[in-house]
mmCIF file of the N, C-alpha and C atoms, coordinates in Angstrom:
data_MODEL
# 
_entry.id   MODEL 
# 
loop_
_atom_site.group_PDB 
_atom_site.id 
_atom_site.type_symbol 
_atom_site.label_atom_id 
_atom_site.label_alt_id 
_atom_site.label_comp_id 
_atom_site.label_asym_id 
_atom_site.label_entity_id 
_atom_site.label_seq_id 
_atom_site.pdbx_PDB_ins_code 
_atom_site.Cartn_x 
_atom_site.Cartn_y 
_atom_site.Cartn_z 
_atom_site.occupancy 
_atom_site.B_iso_or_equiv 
_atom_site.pdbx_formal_charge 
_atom_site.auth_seq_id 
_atom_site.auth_comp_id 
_atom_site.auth_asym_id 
_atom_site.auth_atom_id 
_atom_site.pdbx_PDB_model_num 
ATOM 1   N N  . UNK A 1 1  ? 52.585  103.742 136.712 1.00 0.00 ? 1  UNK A N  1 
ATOM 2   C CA . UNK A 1 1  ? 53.692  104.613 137.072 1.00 0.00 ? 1  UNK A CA 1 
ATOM 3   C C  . UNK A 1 1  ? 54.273  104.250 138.439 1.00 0.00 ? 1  UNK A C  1 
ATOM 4   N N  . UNK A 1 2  ? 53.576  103.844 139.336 1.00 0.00 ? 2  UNK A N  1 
ATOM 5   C CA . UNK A 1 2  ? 53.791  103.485 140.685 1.00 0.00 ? 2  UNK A CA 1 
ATOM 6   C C  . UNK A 1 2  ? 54.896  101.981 140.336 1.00 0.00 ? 2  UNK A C  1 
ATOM 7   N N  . UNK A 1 3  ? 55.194  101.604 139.739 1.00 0.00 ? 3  UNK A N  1 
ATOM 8   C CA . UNK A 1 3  ? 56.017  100.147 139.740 1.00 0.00 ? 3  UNK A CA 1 
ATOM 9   C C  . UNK A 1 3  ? 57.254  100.877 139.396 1.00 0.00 ? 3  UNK A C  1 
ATOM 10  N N  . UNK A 1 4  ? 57.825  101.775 138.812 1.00 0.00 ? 4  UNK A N  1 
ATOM 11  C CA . UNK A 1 4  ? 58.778  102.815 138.267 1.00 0.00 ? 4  UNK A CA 1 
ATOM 12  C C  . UNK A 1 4  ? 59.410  103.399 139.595 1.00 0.00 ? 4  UNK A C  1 
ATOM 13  N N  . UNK A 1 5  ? 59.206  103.750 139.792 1.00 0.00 ? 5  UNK A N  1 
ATOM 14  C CA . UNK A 1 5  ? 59.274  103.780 141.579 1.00 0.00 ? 5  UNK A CA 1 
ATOM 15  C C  . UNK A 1 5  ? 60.313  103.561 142.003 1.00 0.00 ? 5  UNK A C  1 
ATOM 16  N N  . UNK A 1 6  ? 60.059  102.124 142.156 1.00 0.00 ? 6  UNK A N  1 
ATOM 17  C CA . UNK A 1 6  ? 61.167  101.134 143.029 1.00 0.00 ? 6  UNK A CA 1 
ATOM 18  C C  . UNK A 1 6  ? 62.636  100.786 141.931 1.00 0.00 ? 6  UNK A C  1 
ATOM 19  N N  . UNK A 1 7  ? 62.374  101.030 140.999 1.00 0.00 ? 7  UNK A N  1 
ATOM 20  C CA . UNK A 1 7  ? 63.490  101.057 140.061 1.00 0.00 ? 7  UNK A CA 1 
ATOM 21  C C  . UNK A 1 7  ? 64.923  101.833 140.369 1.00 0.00 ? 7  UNK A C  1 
ATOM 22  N N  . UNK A 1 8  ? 65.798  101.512 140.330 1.00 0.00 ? 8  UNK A N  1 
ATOM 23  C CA . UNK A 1 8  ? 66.807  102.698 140.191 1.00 0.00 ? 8  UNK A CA 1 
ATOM 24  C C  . UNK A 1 8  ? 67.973  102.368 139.907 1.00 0.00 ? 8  UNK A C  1 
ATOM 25  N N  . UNK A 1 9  ? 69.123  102.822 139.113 1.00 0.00 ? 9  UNK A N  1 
ATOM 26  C CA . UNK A 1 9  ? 70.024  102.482 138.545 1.00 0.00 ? 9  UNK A CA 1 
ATOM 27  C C  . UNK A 1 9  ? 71.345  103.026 139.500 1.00 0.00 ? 9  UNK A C  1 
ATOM 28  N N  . UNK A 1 10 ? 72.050  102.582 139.483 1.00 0.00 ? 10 UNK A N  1 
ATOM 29  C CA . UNK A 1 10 ? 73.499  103.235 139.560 1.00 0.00 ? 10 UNK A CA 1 
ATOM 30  C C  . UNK A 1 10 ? 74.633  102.850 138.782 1.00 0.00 ? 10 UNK A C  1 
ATOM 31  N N  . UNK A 1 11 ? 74.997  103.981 138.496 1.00 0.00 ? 11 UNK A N  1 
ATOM 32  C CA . UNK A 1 11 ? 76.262  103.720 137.129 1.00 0.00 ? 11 UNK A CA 1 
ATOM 33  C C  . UNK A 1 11 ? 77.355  104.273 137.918 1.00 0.00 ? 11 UNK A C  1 
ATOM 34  N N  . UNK A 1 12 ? 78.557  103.572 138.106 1.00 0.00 ? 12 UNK A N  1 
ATOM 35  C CA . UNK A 1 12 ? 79.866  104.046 138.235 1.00 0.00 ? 12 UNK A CA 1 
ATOM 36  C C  . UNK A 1 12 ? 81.096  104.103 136.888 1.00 0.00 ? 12 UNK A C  1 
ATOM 37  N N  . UNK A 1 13 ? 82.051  105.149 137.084 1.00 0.00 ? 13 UNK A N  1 
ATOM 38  C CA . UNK A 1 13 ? 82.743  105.482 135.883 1.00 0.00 ? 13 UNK A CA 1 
ATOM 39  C C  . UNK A 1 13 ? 84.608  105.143 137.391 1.00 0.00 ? 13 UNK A C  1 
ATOM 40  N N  . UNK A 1 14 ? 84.698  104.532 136.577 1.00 0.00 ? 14 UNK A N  1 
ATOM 41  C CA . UNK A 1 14 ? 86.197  104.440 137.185 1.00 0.00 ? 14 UNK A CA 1 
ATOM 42  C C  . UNK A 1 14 ? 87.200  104.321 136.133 1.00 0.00 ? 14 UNK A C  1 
ATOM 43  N N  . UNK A 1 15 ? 88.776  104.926 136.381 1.00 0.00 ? 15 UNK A N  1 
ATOM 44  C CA . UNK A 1 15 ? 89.338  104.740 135.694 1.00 0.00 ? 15 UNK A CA 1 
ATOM 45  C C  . UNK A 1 15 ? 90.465  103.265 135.139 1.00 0.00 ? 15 UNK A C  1 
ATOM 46  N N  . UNK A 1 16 ? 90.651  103.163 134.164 1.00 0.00 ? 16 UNK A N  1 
ATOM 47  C CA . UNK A 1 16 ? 91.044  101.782 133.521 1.00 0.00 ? 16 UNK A CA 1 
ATOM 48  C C  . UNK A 1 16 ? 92.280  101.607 134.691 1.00 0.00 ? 16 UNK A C  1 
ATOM 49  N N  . UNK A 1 17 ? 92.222  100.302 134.738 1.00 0.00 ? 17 UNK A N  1 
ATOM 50  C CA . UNK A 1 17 ? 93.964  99.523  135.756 1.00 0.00 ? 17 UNK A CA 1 
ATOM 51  C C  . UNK A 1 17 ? 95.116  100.030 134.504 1.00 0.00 ? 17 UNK A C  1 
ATOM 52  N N  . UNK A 1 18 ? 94.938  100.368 133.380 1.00 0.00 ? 18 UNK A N  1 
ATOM 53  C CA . UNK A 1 18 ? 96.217  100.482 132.486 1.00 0.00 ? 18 UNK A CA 1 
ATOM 54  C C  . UNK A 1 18 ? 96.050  101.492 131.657 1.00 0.00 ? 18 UNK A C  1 
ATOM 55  N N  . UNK A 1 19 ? 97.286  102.317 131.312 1.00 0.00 ? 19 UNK A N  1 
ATOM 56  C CA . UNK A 1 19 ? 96.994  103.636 130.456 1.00 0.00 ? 19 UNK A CA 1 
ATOM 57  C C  . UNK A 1 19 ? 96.817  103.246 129.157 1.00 0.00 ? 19 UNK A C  1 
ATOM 58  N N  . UNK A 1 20 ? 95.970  104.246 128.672 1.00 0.00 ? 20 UNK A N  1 
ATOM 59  C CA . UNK A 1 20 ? 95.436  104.306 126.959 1.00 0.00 ? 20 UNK A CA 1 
ATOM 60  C C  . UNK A 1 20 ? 96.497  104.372 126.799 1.00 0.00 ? 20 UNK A C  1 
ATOM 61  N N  . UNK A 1 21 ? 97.118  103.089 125.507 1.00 0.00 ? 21 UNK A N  1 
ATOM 62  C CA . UNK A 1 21 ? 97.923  103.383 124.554 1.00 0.00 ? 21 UNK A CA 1 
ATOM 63  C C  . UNK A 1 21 ? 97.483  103.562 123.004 1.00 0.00 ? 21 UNK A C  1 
ATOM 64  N N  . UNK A 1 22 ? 98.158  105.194 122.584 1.00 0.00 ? 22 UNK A N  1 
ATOM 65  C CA . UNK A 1 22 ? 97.898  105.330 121.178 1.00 0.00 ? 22 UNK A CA 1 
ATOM 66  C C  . UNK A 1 22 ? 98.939  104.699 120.121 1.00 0.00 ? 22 UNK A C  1 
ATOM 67  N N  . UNK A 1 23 ? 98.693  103.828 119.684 1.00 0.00 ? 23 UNK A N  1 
ATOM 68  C CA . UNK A 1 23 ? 99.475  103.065 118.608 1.00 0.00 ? 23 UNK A CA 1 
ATOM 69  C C  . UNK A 1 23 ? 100.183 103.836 117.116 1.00 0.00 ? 23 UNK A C  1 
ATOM 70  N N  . UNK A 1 24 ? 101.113 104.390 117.310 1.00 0.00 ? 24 UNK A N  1 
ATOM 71  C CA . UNK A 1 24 ? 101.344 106.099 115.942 1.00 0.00 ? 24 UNK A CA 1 
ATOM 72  C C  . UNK A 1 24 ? 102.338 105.163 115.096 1.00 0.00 ? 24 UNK A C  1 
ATOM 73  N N  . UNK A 1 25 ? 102.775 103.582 115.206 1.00 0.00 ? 25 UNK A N  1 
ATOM 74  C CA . UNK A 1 25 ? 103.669 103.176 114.518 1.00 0.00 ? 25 UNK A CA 1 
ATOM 75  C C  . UNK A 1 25 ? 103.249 103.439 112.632 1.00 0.00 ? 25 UNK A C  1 
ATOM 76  N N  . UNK A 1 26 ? 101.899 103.268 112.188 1.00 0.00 ? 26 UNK A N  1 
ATOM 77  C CA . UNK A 1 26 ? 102.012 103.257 110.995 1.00 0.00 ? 26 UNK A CA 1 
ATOM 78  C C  . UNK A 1 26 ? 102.327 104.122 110.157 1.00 0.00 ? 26 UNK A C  1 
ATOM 79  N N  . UNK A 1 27 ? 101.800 105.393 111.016 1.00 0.00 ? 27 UNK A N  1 
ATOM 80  C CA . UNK A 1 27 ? 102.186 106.932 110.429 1.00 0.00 ? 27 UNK A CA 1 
ATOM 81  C C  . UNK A 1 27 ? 103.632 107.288 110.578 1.00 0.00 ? 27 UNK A C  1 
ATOM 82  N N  . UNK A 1 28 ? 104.747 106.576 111.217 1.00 0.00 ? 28 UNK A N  1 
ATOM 83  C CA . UNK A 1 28 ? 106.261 106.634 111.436 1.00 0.00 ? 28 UNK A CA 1 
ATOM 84  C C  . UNK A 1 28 ? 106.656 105.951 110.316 1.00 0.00 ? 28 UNK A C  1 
ATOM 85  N N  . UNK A 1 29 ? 106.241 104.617 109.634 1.00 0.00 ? 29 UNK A N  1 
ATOM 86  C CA . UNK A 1 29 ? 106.849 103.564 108.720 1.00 0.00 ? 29 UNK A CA 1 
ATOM 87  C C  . UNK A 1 29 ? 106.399 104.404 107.396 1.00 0.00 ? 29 UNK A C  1 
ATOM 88  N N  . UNK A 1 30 ? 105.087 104.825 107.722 1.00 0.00 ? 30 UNK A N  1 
ATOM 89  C CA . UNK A 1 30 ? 104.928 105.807 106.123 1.00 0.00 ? 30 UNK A CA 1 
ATOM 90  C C  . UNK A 1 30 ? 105.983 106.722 105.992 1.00 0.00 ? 30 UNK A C  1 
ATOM 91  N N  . UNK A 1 31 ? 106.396 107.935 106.906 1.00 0.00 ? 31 UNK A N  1 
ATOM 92  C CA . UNK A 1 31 ? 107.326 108.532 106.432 1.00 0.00 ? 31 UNK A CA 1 
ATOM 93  C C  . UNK A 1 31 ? 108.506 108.078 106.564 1.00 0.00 ? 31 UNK A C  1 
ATOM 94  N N  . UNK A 1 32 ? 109.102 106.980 107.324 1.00 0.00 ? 32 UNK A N  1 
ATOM 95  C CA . UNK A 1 32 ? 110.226 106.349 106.237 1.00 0.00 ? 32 UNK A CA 1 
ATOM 96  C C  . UNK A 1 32 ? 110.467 105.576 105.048 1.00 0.00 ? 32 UNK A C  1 
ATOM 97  N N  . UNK A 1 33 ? 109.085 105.318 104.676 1.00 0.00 ? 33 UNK A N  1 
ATOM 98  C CA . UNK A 1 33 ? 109.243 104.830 103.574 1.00 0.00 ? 33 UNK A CA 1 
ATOM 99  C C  . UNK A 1 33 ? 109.447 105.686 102.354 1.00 0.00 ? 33 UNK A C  1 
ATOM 100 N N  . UNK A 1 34 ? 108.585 106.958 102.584 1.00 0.00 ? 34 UNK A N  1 
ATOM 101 C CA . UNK A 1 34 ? 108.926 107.660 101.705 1.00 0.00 ? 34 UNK A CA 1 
ATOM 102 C C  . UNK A 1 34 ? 110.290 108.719 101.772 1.00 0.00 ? 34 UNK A C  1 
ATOM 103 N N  . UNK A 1 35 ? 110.968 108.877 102.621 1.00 0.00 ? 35 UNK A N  1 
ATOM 104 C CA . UNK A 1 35 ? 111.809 109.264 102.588 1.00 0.00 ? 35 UNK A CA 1 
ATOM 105 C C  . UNK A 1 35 ? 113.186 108.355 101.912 1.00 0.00 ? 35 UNK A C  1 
ATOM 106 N N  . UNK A 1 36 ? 112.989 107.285 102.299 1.00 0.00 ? 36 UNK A N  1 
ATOM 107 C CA . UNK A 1 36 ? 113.843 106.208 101.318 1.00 0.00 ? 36 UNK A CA 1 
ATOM 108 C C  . UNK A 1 36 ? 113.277 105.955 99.782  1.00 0.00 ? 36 UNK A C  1 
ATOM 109 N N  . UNK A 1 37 ? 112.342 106.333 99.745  1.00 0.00 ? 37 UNK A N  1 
ATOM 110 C CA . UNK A 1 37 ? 111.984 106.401 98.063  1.00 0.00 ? 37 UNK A CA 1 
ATOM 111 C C  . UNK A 1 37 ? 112.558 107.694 97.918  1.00 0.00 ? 37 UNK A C  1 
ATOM 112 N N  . UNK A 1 38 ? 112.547 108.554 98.513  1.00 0.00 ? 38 UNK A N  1 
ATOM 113 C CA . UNK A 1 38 ? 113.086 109.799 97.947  1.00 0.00 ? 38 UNK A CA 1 
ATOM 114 C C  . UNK A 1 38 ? 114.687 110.170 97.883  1.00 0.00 ? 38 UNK A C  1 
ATOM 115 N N  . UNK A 1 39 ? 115.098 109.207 98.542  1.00 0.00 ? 39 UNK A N  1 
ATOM 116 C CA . UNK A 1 39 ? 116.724 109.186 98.407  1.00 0.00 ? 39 UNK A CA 1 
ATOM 117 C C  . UNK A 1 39 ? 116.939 108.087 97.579  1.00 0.00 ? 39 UNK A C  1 
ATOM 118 N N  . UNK A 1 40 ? 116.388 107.134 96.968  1.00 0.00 ? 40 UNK A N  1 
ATOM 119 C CA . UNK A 1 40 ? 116.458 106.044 95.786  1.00 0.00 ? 40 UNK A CA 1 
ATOM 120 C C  . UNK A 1 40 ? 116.591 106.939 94.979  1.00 0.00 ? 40 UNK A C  1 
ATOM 121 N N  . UNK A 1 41 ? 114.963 107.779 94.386  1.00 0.00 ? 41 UNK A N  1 
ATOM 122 C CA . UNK A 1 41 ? 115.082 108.375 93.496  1.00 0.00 ? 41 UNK A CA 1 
ATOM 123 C C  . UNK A 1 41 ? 116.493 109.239 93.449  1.00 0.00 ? 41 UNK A C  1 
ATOM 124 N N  . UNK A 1 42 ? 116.533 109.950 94.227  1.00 0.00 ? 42 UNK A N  1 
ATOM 125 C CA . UNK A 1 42 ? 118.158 110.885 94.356  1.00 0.00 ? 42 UNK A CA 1 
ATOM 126 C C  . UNK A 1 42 ? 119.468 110.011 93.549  1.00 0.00 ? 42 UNK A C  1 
ATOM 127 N N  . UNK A 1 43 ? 119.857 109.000 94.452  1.00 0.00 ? 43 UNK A N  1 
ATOM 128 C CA . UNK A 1 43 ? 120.469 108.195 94.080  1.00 0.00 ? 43 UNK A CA 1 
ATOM 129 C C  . UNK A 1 43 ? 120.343 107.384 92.675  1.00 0.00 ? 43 UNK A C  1 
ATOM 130 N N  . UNK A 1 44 ? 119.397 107.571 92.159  1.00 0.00 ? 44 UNK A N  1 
ATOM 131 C CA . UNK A 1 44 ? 119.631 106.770 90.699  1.00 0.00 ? 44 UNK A CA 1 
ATOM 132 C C  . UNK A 1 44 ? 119.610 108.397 89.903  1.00 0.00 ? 44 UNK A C  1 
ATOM 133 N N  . UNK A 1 45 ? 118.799 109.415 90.123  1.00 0.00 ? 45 UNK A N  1 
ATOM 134 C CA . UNK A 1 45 ? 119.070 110.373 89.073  1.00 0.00 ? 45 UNK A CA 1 
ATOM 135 C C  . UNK A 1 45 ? 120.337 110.963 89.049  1.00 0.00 ? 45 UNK A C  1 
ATOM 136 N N  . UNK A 1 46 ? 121.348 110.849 90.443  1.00 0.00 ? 46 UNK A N  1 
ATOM 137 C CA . UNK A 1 46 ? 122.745 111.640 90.609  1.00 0.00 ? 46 UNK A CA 1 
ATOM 138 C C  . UNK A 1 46 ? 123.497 110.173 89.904  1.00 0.00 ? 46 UNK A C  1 
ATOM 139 N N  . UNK A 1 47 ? 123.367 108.722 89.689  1.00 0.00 ? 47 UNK A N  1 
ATOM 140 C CA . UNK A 1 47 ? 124.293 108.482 89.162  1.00 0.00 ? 47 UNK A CA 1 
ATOM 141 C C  . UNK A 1 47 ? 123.401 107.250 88.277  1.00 0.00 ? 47 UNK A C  1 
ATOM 142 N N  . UNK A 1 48 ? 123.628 107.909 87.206  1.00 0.00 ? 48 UNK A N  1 
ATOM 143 C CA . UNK A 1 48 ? 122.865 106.438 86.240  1.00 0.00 ? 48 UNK A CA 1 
ATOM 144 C C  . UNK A 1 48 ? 123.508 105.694 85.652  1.00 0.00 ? 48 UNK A C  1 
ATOM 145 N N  . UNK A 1 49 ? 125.069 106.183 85.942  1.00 0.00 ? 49 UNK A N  1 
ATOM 146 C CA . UNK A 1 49 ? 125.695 105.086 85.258  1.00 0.00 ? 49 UNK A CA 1 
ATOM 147 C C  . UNK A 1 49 ? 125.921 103.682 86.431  1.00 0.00 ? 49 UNK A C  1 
ATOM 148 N N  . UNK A 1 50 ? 124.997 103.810 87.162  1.00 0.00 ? 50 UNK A N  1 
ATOM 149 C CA . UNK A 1 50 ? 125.092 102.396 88.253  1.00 0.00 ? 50 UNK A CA 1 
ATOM 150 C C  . UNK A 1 50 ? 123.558 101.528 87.831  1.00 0.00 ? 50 UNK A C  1 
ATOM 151 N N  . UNK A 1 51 ? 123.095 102.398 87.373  1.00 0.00 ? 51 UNK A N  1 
ATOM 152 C CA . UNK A 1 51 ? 121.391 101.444 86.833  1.00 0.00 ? 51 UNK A CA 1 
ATOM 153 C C  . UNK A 1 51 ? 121.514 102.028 85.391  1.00 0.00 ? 51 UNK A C  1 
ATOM 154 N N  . UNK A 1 52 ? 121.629 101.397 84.618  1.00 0.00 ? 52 UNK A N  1 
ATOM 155 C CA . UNK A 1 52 ? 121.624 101.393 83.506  1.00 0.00 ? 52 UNK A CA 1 
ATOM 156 C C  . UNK A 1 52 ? 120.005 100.700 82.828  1.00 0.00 ? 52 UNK A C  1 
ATOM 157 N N  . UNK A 1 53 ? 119.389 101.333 82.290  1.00 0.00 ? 53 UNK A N  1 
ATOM 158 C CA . UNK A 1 53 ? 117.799 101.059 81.819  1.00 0.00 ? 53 UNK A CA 1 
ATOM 159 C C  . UNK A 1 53 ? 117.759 100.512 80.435  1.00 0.00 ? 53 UNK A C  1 
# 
């Protein structure tokens, strides 16, 4: 126990040189994507005589 002793740690916490960036682009491209599927759909059920199946 006596060699334990002489041991000792020091931990420092400093803050980063650059701010956390949260990256939210994928959750933005999802809802435009679906919002342009949802005006496709619009657009072909208000006029079908432009897509004809």
């Amino acid at each position: 126990m006596s060699t334990l002793v002489g041991v000792s740690g020091c931990i420092q916490v400093q803050a980063p040189d650059k701010p956390i960036e949260i990256n939210l682009n994928v959750k933005i491209q999802q809802e435009v994507v679906v919002r342009l599927q949802q005006d496709a759909k619009d657009l072909i059920q208000n006029n079908p005589e432009l897509f004809p199946q």
